[in-house]
N, C-alpha and C positions, 0 to 999 in steps of 0.2 A: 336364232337357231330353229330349223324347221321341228315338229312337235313330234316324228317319226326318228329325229336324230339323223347322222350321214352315219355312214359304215364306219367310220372311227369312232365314233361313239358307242356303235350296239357293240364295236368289240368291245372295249374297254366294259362296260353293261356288262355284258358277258363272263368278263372277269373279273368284275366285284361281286357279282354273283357266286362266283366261285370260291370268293374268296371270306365272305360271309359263310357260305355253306360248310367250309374246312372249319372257322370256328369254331361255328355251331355245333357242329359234330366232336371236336374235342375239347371245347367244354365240359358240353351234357354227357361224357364220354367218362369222363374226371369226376365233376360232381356226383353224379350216380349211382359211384361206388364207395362213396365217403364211410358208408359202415365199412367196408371191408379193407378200406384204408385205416379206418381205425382199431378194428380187428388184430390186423398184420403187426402193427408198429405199440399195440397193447395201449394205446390214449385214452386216458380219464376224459370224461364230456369236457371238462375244465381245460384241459391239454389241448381237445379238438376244436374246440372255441378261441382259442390262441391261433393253431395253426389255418383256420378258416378266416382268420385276422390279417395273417402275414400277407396272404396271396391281395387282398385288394387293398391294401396300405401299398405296396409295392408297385401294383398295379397302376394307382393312382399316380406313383410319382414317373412308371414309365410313359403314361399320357402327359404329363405338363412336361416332361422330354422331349418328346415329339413335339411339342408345340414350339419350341423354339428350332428342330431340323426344320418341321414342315418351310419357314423361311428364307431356308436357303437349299433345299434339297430336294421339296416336294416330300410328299406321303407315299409315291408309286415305291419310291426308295427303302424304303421303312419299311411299308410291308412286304415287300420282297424278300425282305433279311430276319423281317419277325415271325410271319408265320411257319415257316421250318421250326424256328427257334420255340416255336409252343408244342406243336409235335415232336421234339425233340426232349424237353423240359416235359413232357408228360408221361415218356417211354423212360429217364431218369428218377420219375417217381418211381412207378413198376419199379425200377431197379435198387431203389433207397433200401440199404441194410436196417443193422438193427439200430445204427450208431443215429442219435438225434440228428445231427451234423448232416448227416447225408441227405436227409427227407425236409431240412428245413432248406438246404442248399436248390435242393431241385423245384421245391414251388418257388422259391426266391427267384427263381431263372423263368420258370412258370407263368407267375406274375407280372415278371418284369415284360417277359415276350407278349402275354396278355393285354398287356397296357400299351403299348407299341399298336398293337396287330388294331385293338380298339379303334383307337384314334384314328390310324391311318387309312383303315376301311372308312369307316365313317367320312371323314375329308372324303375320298374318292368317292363315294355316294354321292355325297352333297355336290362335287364337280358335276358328276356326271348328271344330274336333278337341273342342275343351270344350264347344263349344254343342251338338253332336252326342254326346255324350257315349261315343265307342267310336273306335278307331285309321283314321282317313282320308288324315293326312299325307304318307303314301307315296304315295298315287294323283296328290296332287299332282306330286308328280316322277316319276310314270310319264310325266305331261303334257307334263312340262320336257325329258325324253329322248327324247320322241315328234316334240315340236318340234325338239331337235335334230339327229334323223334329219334332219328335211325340210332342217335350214339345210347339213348334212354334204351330204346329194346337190347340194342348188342348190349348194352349191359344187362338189362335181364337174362338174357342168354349166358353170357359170360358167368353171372351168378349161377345160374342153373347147371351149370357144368362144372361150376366151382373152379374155376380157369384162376390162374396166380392173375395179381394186379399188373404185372409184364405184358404177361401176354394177352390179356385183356384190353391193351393200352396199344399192344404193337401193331394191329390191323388196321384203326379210325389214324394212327400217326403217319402208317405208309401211304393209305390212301389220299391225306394234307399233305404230306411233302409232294409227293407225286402232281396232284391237283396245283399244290399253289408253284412248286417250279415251272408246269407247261403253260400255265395263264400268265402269271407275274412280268413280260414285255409287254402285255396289251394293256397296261393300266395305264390311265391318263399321265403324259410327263409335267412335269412343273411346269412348265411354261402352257399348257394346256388346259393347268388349274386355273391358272388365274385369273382372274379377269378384266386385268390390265397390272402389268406385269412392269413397274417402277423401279428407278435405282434405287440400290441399297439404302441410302437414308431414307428414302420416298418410302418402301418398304414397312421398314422399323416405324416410322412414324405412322405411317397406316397400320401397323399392327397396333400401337400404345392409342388410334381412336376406335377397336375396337370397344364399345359402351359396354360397361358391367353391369346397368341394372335387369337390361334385358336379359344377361346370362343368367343374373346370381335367381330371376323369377322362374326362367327354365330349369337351371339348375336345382332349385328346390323339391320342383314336383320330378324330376329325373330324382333325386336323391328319397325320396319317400317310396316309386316308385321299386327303385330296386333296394331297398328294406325290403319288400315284401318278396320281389325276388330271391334276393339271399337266403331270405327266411326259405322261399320253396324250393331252391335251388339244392341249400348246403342242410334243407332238416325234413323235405316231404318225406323222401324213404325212410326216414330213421324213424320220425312221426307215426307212421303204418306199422313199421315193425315194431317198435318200442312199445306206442301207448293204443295202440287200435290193434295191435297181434296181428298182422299180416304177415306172410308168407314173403321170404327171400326173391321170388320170382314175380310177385306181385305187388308187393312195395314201391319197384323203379316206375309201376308205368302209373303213380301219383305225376313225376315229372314228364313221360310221356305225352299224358291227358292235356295237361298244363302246357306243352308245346304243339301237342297239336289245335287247341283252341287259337293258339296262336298262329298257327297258319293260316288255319280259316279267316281267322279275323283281318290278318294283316294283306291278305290276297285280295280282297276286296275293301280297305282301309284308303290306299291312296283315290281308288273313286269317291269315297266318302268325303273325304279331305277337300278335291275339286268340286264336289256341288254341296258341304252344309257347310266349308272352311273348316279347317282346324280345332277352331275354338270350341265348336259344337262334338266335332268328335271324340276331345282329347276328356272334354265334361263330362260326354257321356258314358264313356270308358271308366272315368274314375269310377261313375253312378255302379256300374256293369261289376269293378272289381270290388265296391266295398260288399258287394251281398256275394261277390264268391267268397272272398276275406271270411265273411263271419257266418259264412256252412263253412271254411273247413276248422272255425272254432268249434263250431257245435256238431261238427261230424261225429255222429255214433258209432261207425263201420269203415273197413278200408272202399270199400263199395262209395259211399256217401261223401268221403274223401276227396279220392278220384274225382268223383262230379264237382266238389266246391272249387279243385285247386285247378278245375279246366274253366269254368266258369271265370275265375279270378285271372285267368290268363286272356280270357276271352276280353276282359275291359282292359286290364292295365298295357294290353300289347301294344298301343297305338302311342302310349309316353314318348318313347325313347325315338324313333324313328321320326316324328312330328316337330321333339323338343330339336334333330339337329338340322332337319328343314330349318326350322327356325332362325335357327343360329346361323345360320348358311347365308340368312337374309342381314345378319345385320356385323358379315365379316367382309372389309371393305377391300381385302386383299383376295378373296376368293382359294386359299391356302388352306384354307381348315383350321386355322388359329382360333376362331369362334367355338369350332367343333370340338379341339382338343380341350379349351377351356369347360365344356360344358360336361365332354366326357370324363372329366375327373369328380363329377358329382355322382357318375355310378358310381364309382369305386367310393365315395362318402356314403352311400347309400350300402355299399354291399359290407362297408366295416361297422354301418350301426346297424347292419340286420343281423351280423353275426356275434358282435359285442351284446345285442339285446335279448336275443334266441339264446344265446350261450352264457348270460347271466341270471336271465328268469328260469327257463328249464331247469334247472340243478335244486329250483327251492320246493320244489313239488316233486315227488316219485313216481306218482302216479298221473297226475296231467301237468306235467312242468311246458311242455312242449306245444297243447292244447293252450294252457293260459298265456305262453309268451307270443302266441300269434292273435292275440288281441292287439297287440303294440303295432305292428303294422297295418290292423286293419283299422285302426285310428287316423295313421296318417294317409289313407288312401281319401282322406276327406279333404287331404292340401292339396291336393292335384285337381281336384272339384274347383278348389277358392283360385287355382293359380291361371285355370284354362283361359284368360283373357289373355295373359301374357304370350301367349302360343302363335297371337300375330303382330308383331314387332313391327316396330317404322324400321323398313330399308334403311340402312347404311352405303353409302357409296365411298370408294377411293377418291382423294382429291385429284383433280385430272382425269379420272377416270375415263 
C-alpha cells in the first residue's frame, strides 16, 4: 500500500476522524458535568462512585461484544449503529427524572453504546494504520482530545449559564448524530479490514491464535493508564471545586488543560513513534505522566492543578493509541479482534479508577481526593516496566 494511501482510504481516514472527534466531544461532554449530575439526582460521593462504576463495567462488556460481531460483520457496522446510540443515551441522561431507575437505565445504554463505538473506532484506526502502511493511529486521538477540549469548554459555558443537564447535552448530541450519519458509508467495509479474508472456520481458528501474552502486557499499562484517566476524567472538576475552592466555571478547564496537552502531544506522537519506535515513546510518556501525577498530588491551587493534570496528559496520551498499534500487529485476521480484546482493559482501568477515587476520598474531608490520586500515580510506574512489550512479534493468518 503506497504511504500516501489511494482515495479510498483518505475517505475512510477522513471518517474515523470524525468518528473519534463525535466521541471525544461526548464524552468530555458527559464527564464534565459530573457535579451537576450529582447535584440534580441528590448522590452521596458513595452513590456517585457506584454510578461512575456502572458506565465502564458495562462498557467493557459492550467491547468483548463486539469482538465477536467484528468476525462476521466488520466494526464499520457497529459503529454505525453505536455512535447515534451514545448521543442518544447521553441526551436520556439530561432527561433522567427523579426515579433511580431512570439515570441508572440511561448510562447502562450510555456504556453500552460506549463500549461499542470504542472498539469499533479503534479496529477502523488500526485498518486504516495497515492500509497506509506507517504509524497514523495517534492523530486519531489527537482528534478525540481536540473534540474534548470543545465538549470540556461547552461545559464550562453550560455551567456558567447554569443551562439544565438536557440541554446542556442537546447541542455536542445533535452535532454526533449529524457528523457520524453523513461520514458512517466511508468507513472501511469488512472485507477491507482484513487482511486476508478466510472461510469461516479459517476465521474462528485465526481468531482462537490470536496470542494473549502480548495483549494481557498491553493490556496492563492500557489498564493503569486509564486509572489515572478515570481518576481525571470522573474527579479533576470536583477536585477544584471540593478540595482546592475553585470556581463552577473554572473547575472544567482541569479536564480542558488535560486534553489539550493531549493534542499537542498526540499530533506530533506518530512521528515520534517512526523515528525512536514505540517503545522509547510510550517509556517516556509514562516518565512525562508520573511527575504530572504527583503536582496534581501536591497542587496547592486550582492554578497549579490545571498545570499538573495537563502535564499528566501530556505523557500518558501516547498509551492507548500505541497499545492498539500494537495489537493490530499481532491480530492475524486484521478484524480488530486484538483491538477489542485490548480495549476492554480501559474499561478495567476506568472501574479501578473509579472504585479507588470513590473509596479513598470519603476517608478524608478535607484532602480525601488529593490522597486517593496517589494510587494512580503509583501505577503510572507499570507502564515505565511494561514499554518493551509495546513491540510485539507480528502475527500472521495461516495462508495468509
Amino acid at each position: 500500500m503506497a504511504a500516501g494511501g489511494t482515495s479510498r482510504d483518505r475517505r475512510a481516514r477522513a471518517s474515523v476522524y470524525v468518528a473519534f472527534a463525535v466521541q471525544g466531544l461526548c464524552f468530555a461532554s458527559l464527564v464534565t458535568r459530573v457535579p451537576r449530575l450529582q447535584h440534580a439526582h441528590h448522590l452521596s460521593d458513595g452513590t456517585l462512585a457506584l454510578v461512575l462504576l456502572l458506565v465502564p463495567v458495562i462498557a467493557g462488556a459492550g467491547s468483548v461484544l463486539c469482538g465477536v460481531v467484528f468476525r462476521h460483520r466488520g466494526s464499520a457496522m457497529v459503529l454505525r449503529l453505536a455512535q447515534p446510540g451514545v448521543c442518544l443515551a447521553m441526551c436520556l441522561v439530561g432527561l433522567a427524572g427523579d426515579q433511580a431507575y431512570s439515570l441508572y437505565g440511561a448510562l447502562a445504554l450510555f456504556g453500552l453504546s460506549v463500549g461499542a463505538v470504542d472498539a469499533s473506532m479503534n479496529a477502523q484506526a488500526v485498518a486504516v494504520e495497515r492500509r497506509y502502511g506507517r504509524s497514523v493511529v495517534t492523530g486519531f486521538y489527537a482528534v478525540w482530545s481536540a473534540a474534548g477540549i470543545a465538549g470540556g469548554l461547552w461545559s464550562a459555558i453550560a455551567n456558567g449559564l447554569e443551562l439544565p443537564l438536557f440541554a446542556g447535552f442537546a447541542l455536542p448530541a445533535a452535532a454526533g448524530v449529524t457528523a457520524s450519519l453523513l461520514t458512517g458509508r466511508r468507513l472501511l467495509r469488512r472485507t477491507e479490514e482484513a487482511t486476508a479474508l478466510p472461510a469461516r472456520q479459517t476465521l474462528t481458528t485465526a481468531a482462537a491464535q490470536v496470542p494473549w501474552r502480548p495483549i494481557l502486557v498491553l493490556g496492563a499499562a492500557m489498564a493503569c493508564m486509564y486509572v489515572a484517566d478515570a481518576a481525571t476524567s470522573n474527579y479533576s472538576t470536583k477536585y477544584l471545586e471540593d478540595e482546592l475552592h475553585g470556581t463552577a466555571g473554572v473547575a472544567p478547564l482541569a479536564y480542558v488543560a488535560y486534553q489539550l496537552a493531549m493534542v499537542g502531544a498526540r499530533a506530533v506522537a506518530d512521528l515520534g513513534v517512526r523515528r525512536l519506535g514505540a517503545v522509547h515513546v510510550v517509556r517516556l510518556g509514562g516518565l512525562v505522566g508520573l511527575v504530572g501525577m504527583a503536582g496534581v498530588v501536591a497542587a496547592p491551587s486550582p492554578p497549579a492543578a490545571i498545570v499538573a493534570f495537563a502535564v499528566l496528559g501530556l505523557g500518558l496520551c501516547v498509551v492507548p493509541p500505541v497499545a492498539f498499534s500494537a495489537a493490530g500487529q499481532v491480530d492475524p485476521t486484521g478484524l480488530g479482534i486484538a483491538v477489542a480484546r485490548v480495549n476492554v482493559f480501559n474499561y478495567v482501568g476506568f472501574v479501578l479508577g473509579a472504585a479507588i477515587i470513590g473509596a479513598i476520598a470519603p476517608l478524608s474531608a478535607a484532602n480525601g481526593l488529593r490522597i486517593a490520586f496517589v494510587v494512580p500515580a503509583a501505577l503510572t510506574l507499570v507502564i515505565i516496566c511494561t514499554a518493551p512489550g509495546f513491540r510485539p512479534h507480528p502475527v500472521t493468518a495461516p495462508g495468509a
